[in-house]
TORTI-982607 format. One record per residue (C-alpha): residue in three letters; x, y, z. Coordinates in pm, whole numbers, plus 50000, padded with zeros to 5 digits. Example, Ala and Ser with C-alpha at 12.3 -4.5 7.8 and 13.67 -1.06 7.14 Angstrom:
// TORTI-982607
ala512304955050780ser513674989450714
END
This chain:
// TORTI-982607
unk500005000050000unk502875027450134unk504325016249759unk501345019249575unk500685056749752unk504785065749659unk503935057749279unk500805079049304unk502535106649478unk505325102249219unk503065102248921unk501475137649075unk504575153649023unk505475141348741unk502415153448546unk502675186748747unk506385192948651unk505035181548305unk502485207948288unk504875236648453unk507295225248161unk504835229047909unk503535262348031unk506845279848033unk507295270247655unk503705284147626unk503685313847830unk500945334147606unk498325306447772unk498205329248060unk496465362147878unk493335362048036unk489805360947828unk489385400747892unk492475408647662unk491405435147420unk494755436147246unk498175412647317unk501315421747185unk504225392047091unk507105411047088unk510815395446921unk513045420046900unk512555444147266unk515065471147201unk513735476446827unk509995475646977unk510805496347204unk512405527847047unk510295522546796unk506835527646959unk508185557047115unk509605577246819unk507885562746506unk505515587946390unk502555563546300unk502845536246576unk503565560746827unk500265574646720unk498735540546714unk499775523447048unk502235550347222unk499645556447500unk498515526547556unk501595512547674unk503055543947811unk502965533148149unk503795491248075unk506865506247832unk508765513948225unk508525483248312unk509165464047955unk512775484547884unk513745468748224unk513275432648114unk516515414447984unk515405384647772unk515455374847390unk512455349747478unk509255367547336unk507705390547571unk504135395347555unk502055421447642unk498085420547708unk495625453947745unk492835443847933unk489375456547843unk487285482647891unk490045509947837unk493525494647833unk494335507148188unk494875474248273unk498465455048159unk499845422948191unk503655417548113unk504085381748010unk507755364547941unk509715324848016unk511545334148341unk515065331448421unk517605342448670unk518365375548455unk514925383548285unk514185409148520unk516825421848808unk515195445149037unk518495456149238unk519915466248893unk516795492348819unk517175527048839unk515175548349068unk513465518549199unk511295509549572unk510915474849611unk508685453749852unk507645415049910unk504355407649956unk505285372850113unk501745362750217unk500795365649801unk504575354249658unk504275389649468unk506605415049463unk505575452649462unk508145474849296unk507935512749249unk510105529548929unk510045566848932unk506215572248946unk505045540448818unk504045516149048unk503595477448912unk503605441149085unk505655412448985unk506155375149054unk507505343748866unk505735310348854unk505495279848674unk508885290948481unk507315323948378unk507825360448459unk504345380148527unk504045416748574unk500555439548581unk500125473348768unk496705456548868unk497405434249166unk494145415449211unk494915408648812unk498045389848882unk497085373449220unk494385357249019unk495685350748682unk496225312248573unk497345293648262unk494435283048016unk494495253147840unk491345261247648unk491755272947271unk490815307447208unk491205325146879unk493135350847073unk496005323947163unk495535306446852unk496615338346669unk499365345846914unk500605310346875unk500935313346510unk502455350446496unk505625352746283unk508855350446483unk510705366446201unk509285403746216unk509935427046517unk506925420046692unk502895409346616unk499815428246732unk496695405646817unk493345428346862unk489675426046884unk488975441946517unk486845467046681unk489555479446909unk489935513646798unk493105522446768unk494785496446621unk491785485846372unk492885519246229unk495505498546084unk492775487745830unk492355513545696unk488465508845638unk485535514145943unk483495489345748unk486255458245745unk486775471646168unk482875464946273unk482965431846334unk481635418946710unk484005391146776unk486385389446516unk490275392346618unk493315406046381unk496935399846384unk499655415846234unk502945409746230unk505025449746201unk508445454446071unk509585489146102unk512115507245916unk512925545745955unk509515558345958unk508035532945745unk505915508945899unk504695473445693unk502685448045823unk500825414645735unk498395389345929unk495035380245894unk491545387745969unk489815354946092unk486105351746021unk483305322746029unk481695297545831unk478815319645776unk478615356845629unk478965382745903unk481075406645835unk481855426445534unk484685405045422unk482775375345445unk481245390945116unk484345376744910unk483785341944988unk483885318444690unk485685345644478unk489035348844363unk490715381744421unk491815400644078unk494575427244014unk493535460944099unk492895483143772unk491265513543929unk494515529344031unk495615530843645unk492445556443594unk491985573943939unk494105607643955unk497505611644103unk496025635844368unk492985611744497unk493545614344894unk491495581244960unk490555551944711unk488435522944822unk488435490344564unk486975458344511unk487695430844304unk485935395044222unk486145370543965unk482545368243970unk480315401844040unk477005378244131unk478865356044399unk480045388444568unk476415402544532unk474795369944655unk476925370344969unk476455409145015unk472425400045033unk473065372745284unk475235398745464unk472645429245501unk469515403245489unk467745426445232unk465595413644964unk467965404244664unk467285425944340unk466705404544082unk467015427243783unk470175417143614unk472325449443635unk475355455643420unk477055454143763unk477425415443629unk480125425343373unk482155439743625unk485345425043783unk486455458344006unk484655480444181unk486335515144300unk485345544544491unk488265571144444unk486905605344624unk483945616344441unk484615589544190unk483035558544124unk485245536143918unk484045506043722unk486765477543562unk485195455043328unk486985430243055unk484015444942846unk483405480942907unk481395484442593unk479065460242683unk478825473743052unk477815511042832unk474785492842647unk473645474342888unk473405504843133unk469645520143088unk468045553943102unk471315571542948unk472025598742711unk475235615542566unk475425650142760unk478755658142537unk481995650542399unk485295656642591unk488635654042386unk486355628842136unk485165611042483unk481665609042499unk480055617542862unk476625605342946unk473755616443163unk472355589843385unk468925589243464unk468805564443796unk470855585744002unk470235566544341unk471225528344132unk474765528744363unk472655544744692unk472465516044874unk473405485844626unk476455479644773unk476195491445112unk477535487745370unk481035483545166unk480295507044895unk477545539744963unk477775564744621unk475075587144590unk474135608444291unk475645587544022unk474405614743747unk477475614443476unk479345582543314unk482265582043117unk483875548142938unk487515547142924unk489835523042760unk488205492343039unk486605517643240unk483725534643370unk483585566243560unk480765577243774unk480115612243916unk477485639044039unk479555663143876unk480525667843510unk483475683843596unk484855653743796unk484425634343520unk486145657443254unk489155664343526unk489905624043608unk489445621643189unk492425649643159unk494355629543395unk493985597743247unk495155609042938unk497865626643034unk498965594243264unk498595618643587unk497255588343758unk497945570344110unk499525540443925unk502025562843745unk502875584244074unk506455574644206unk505235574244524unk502715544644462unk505385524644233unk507925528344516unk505175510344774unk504075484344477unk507505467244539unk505665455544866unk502395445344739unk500755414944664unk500075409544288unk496175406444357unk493515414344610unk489835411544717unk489645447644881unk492315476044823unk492625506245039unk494695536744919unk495115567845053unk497815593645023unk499395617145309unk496195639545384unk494145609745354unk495915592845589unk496505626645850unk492545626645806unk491755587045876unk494315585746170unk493605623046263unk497055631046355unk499285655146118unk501475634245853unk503635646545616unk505185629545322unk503595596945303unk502535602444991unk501265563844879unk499655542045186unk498265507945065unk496215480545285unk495115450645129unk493185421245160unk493105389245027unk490505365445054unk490545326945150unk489515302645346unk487005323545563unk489415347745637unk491005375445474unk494965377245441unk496665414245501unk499395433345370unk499905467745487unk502425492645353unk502535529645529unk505645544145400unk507295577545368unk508395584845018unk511795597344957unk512285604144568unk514455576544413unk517715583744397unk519275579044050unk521155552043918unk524805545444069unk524505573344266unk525795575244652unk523195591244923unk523905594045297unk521295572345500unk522165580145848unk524495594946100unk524445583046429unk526445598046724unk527235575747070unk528865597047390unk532385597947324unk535325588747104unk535395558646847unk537635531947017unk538155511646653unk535985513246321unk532965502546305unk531665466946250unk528045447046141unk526475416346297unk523815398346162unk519955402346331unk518905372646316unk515195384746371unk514705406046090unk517275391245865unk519375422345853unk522245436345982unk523025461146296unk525905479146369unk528585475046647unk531185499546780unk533035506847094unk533785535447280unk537055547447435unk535155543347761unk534755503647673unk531115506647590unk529665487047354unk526935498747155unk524375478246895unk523085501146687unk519895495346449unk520075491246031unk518005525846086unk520475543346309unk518925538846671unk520965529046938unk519735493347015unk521235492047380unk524855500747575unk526795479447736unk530285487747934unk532815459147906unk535775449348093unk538535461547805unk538725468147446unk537305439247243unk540285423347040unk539595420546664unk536105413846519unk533095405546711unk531585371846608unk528555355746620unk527355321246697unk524555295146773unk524675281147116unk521285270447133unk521745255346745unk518125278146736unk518835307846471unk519015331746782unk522875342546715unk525185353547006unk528075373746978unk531395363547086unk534455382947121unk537515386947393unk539045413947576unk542475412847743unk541045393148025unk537575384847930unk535845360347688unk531715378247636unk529335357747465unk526125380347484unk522505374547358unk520525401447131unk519405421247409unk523405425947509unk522665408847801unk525545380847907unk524885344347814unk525735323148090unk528415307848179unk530185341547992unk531795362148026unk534885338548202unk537745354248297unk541835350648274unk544325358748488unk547035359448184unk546355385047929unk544645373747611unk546855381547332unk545015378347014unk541095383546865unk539205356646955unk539175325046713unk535845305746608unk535605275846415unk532755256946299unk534575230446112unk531495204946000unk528985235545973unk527445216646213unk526675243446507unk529655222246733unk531745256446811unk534945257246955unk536665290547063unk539965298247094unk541695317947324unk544885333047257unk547725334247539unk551245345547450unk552455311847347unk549425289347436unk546125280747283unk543405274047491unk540075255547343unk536535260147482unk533345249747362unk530145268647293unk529015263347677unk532025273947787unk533845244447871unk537475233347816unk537845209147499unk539705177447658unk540755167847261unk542695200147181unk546265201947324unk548635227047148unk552475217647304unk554385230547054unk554175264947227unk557615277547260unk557235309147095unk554965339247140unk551675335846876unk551475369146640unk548815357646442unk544745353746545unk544475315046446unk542285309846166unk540875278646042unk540995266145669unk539775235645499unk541375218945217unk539255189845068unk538225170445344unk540925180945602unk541235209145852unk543725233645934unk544345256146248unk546785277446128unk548825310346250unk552285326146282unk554685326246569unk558085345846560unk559675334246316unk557705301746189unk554375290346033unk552345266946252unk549655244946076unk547775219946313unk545395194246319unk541915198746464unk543525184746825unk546495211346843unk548975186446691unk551445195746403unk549965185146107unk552115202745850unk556005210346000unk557475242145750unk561035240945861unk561725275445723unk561865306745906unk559605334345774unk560215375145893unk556475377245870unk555015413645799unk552155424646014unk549525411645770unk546655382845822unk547405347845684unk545215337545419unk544175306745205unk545255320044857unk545315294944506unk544625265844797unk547735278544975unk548275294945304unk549835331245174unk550715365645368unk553685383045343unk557515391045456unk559285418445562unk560785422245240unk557525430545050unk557405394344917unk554295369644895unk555255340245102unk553055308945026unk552985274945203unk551475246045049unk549925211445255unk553265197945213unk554875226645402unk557005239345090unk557685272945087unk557455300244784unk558525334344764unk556805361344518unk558685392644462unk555515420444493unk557905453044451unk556165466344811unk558605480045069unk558395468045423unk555205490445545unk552365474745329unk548955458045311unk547795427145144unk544205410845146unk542965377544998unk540005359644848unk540635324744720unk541125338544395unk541755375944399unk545175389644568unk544815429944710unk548035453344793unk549395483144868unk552085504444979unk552225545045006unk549015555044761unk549575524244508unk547065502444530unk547215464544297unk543755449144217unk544875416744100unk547895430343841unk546005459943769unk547605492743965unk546015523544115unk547495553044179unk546045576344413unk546685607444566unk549365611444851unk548015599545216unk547805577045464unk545755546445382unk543785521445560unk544585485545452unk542365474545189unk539665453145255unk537885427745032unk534185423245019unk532185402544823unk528215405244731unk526285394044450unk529325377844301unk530985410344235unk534035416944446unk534625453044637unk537505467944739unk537665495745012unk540465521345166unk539995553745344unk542505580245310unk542555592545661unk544515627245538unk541925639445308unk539595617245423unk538185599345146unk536685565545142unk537255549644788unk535655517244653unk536765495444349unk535895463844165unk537995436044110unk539035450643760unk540575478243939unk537605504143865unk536395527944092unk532915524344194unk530965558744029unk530555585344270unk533215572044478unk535365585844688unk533125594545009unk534045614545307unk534765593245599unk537185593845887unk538105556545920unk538365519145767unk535015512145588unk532685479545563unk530515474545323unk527115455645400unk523475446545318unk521915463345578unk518825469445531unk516085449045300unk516005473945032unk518025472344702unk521445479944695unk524545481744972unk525575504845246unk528725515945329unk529305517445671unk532425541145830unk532975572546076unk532065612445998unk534395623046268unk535935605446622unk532125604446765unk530165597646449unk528825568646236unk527925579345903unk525895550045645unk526445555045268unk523465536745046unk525155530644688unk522065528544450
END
């Protein structure tokens, strides 16, 4: 019996461990049924700055979380944080994130009063003036400034469409928004009143910002049956939108609508408003686009001269520019046809055009959107809408336009220059995909010219040049530089400062990133003169980093993936010794360099040649090559008077250079060669496999093709390689020119640049072309977009 009652007990917590486990990969199960609007933020530090200086989500959501923001910059986590607004009027919050021992410090807050409330396992914790509670259970941090809304909240395991759409919210964008689609604010998102009056409907969008462009896509989920004003595109197939080809340049809001099938979308509108159907066939039927464009009604049909004689009670009025206008008798036909997604009253003038009909109350409408039509003056022509149609869907059931006063007027808050605003929706499978584009237009820049982006200033002097790490979030790239001060600093592909971090020394070489988790979320790795960081997006430290050395560390850290496989090793750099450590941290018991009796002058690097692996850097005087445990693998007897330049793999050999200006290559046999270069003692080389850079004084080689720039004092070039098109970059810090060149020795047009310091080049951002990245002076970060 006392065995049978240990099993039982056993069992118990086995299933309740199994269930705490299970939450904490779950947290969003605890947003309670009230939530108006929940929030699945990826990236914090982007979210963040961005809802506080973005011009149209500030607008949007800045107020709502005002108070919630104090407490959300505080958490340190790159687990999803989510964030619900409990009904009626958002005063309510509920901060929502997997717990660990970092995610949220309170003896590291600023201006903070804290206090247990042990009887309730709740913390109360005062920041400035905003007061909040806080525990962790189950493996999950909770936060709310409502305590009786945290003492009682509890996991759910019931499906809701709320954590259905939470669950299912891409992990790839900066963060999703889940709402009620009536929720006022954000529904303004959808552009339309008519698509946001819906009783229990929910929306999700996944944002991406971007400067002051903001672009979205989600979905909004429906029913089986017909009640809402989507619903009406059931069983049709959503069509390219022609209206924008006719509708003037200057139209501040255009509403369209687009079926395969005009009596489908009818006999679901019926069902929708429960009138009686009209059973008059109407030349409606001919119609695959309907459009309301200001005082314009716009018709698309495949047959526009049909649509003209089928359309009764009509008679020419006159001729514009050989275009006949007509006077139509039923005024009221589009009154309340297609209500309540379409209301046009006083339809008294028509117009055909090419595939078009236009509708007005006012012959001079109809003569002015003629004049533009003719003269191509029309949205679809506008570079501000063919900059945005790069991020459109190809087809869509409903299509929203509107241009910057349309948009100032439908989100009531002054906007300037966004010029082209497009929502869409596509219809399927009883609910309605969305793409949203609000973007600020900024004229295109001509070809192969060279535009600054950004300048971006941290609090005091540039320790070493700038450098980019990949976000693995957005699949982008940020920027990271150090300060004289030892502050680090991650800086966004639009120029915000991401976060700050001080650090124990200068950090040796280049930052790199890796995998520890083997889960796309990248760390980055680097080493001071006594520390070894690994840190997490958020720049907060991954444990068991950073570790620390009593012995200086001598040379960049060194990390090699050697089977692609995720299995890192890093290695740390001592005067003459090597020591190996894992991605956790821990010493590799298979690596044993013993050949160590001279000082290393080289950062190891790893190379593979066919199927074997190389560790490989300079001592003194001699050329070490070892196998994958530390051993010798290749012995080069010779002594080498190395220059101060990296070791390469070159033609399949490992090449740098001598004090004599020579190329010195080593091949997997441990033969030497020797390659007169005609360089003196103080110069520069840089490899790809194939493509040898050099330089001494202002003559720079490109393969054998030479260069010969003004006097100054050069950077050492650097190679970079996109689109398979090799770059080639030095800065003149005299005159302080940044040049670029191709591998046949041209320079890039519009090249040189002003800039202060060695350049990278990069694909920062999503949009077409590369950036430059480099310093305007000691404090300064200036970004160069080449077009």
């Amino acid at each position: 019996m006392k065995q049978f009652r240990f099993l039982l007990i056993l069992l118990s917590v086995l299933v309740s461990c199994q269930k705490d486990y299970d939450i904490s990969k779950s947290p969003y199960k605890f947003l309670p049924p009230e939530t108006e609007v929940a929030f699945s933020i990826n990236d914090l530090n982007v979210f963040v700055n961005n809802i506080e200086k973005h011009d149209i989500l500030s607008s949007i959501i800045n107020e709502d979380l005002k108070e919630s923001i104090e407490v959300i910059k505080n958490i340190k986590t790159t687990n999803k944080v989510y964030v619900a607004l409990l009904k009626p009027e958002y005063t309510d919050y509920i901060i929502i994130t997997k717990s660990d021992s970092t995610v949220f410090v309170v003896d590291s807050l600023p201006n903070h009063v804290s206090k247990n409330l042990s009887e309730l396992d709740i913390t109360k914790t005062q920041i400035d003036s905003t007061v909040f509670y806080h525990k962790h259970t189950n493996n999950v941090f909770l936060a709310s400034n409502n305590l009786n809304v945290l003492k009682t909240l509890k996991p759910s395991e019931k499906n809701n469409p709320l954590s259905n759409l939470i669950k299912t919210s891409e992990s790839k964008t900066s963060a999703a928004v889940v709402f009620k689609t009536k929720a006022s604010n954000y529904s303004n998102l959808l552009f339309s009143d008519v698509i946001r009056d819906v009783e229990n409907g929910y929306s999700s969008l996944d944002l991406n910002f971007y400067e002051d462009n903001l672009y979205y896509n989600g979905i909004v989920n429906s029913t089986d049956s017909i009640t809402q004003a989507l619903d009406c595109f059931k069983k049709t197939i959503p069509q390219k939108t022609q209206s924008l080809k006719i509708a003037p340049r200057n139209t501040k809001s255009l509403f369209s609508i687009s079926f395969d099938d005009y009596s489908i979308f009818y006999k679901n509108l019926i069902k929708l408003t429960a009138k009686a159907p009209d059973s008059t066939k109407t030349f409606l039927n001919f119609t695959n686009e309907i459009a309301l464009a200001d005082n314009t009604l716009i018709l698309y049909s495949l047959d526009a001269d049909l649509v003209v004689e089928t359309i009764e009670d009509k008679s020419i009025s006159e001729t514009y520019r050989d275009i006949d206008i007509y006077e139509f008798g039923n005024t009221d036909f589009f009154k309340s046809r297609l209500k309540p997604i379409i209301s046009f009253e006083e339809a008294s003038y028509f117009s055909k055009y090419e595939d078009f009909i236009i509708f007005s109350n006012s012959i001079e409408i109809i003569k002015s959107t003629l004049s533009d039509a003719l003269n191509n003056n029309t949205i679809a022509n506008s570079d501000a809408f063919k900059n945005v149609s790069q991020n459109l869907s190809e087809d869509s059931s409903v299509f929203i336009y509107k241009n910057n006063d349309g948009l100032s007027d439908y989100l009531d808050i002054e906007t300037k220059n966004y010029h082209a605003n497009v929502v869409q929706y596509i219809y399927e499978d009883n609910y309605a995909h969305v793409n949203g584009v609000i973007e600020k237009f900024k004229k295109k820049p001509t070809t192969n010219s060279v535009t600054e982006t950004f300048t971006t200033v941290i609090d005091t002097q540039i320790a070493s040049p700038p450098q980019t790490v990949k976000n693995y979030i957005s699949n982008t790239n940020d920027i990271a530089v150090q300060d004289i001060n030892n502050v680090l600093y991650l800086i966004s592909d639009s120029g915000n400062i991401l976060w700050k971090k001080r650090l124990q020394g200068k950090i040796l070489g280049k930052i790199e990133q890796i995998d520890m988790y083997k889960n796309g979320r990248l760390q980055l790795a680097f080493a001071t003169s006594n520390r070894l960081y690994v840190l997490d997006r958020n720049g907060n430290d991954v444990s068991p980093f950073p570790r620390k050395f009593n012995d200086e560390i001598t040379q960049p850290l060194s990390v090699f993936d050697y089977d692609k496989r995720k299995n890192y090793r890093l290695l740390v750099t001592q005067g003459k010794n090597l020591l190996m450590y894992d991605a956790k941290g821990k010493i590799v018991s298979g690596f044993a360099y013993n050949d160590n009796t001279k000082t290393i002058t080289s950062q190891p690097k790893h190379f593979r040649i066919g199927s074997k692996d190389y560790i490989v850097f300079s001592t003194e005087d001699n050329l070490k090559i070892l196998s994958r445990q530390g051993d010798i693998r290749i012995r080069v007897h010779n002594k080498i008077r190395f220059s101060d330049n990296e070791i390469y793999l070159y033609q399949n050999k490992f090449t740098t250079s001598n004090t004599l200006g020579q190329l010195v290559q080593v091949d997997n046999r441990g033969k030497i060669s020797r390659k007169d270069l005609n360089l003196t003692d103080k110069h520069n080389i840089a490899t790809t496999s194939k493509t040898l850079v050099s330089m001494y004084e202002n003559k720079l080689f490109i393969k054998s093709r030479r260069i010969d720039l003004d006097y100054g004092v050069y950077t050492a070039p650097r190679i970079f390689y996109f689109n398979d098109k090799i770059y080639i970059t030095t800065t003149d810090l005299q005159s302080k020119k940044v040049y670029l060149f191709d591998s046949q020795a041209e320079s890039i047009p519009n090249f040189p640049v002003f800039g202060t310091s060695a350049a990278e080049l990069q694909k920062l951002d999503k949009n077409k072309g590369l950036e430059l990245i480099t310093q305007a002076d000691d404090k300064t970060i200036v970004v160069y977009k080449l077009h």
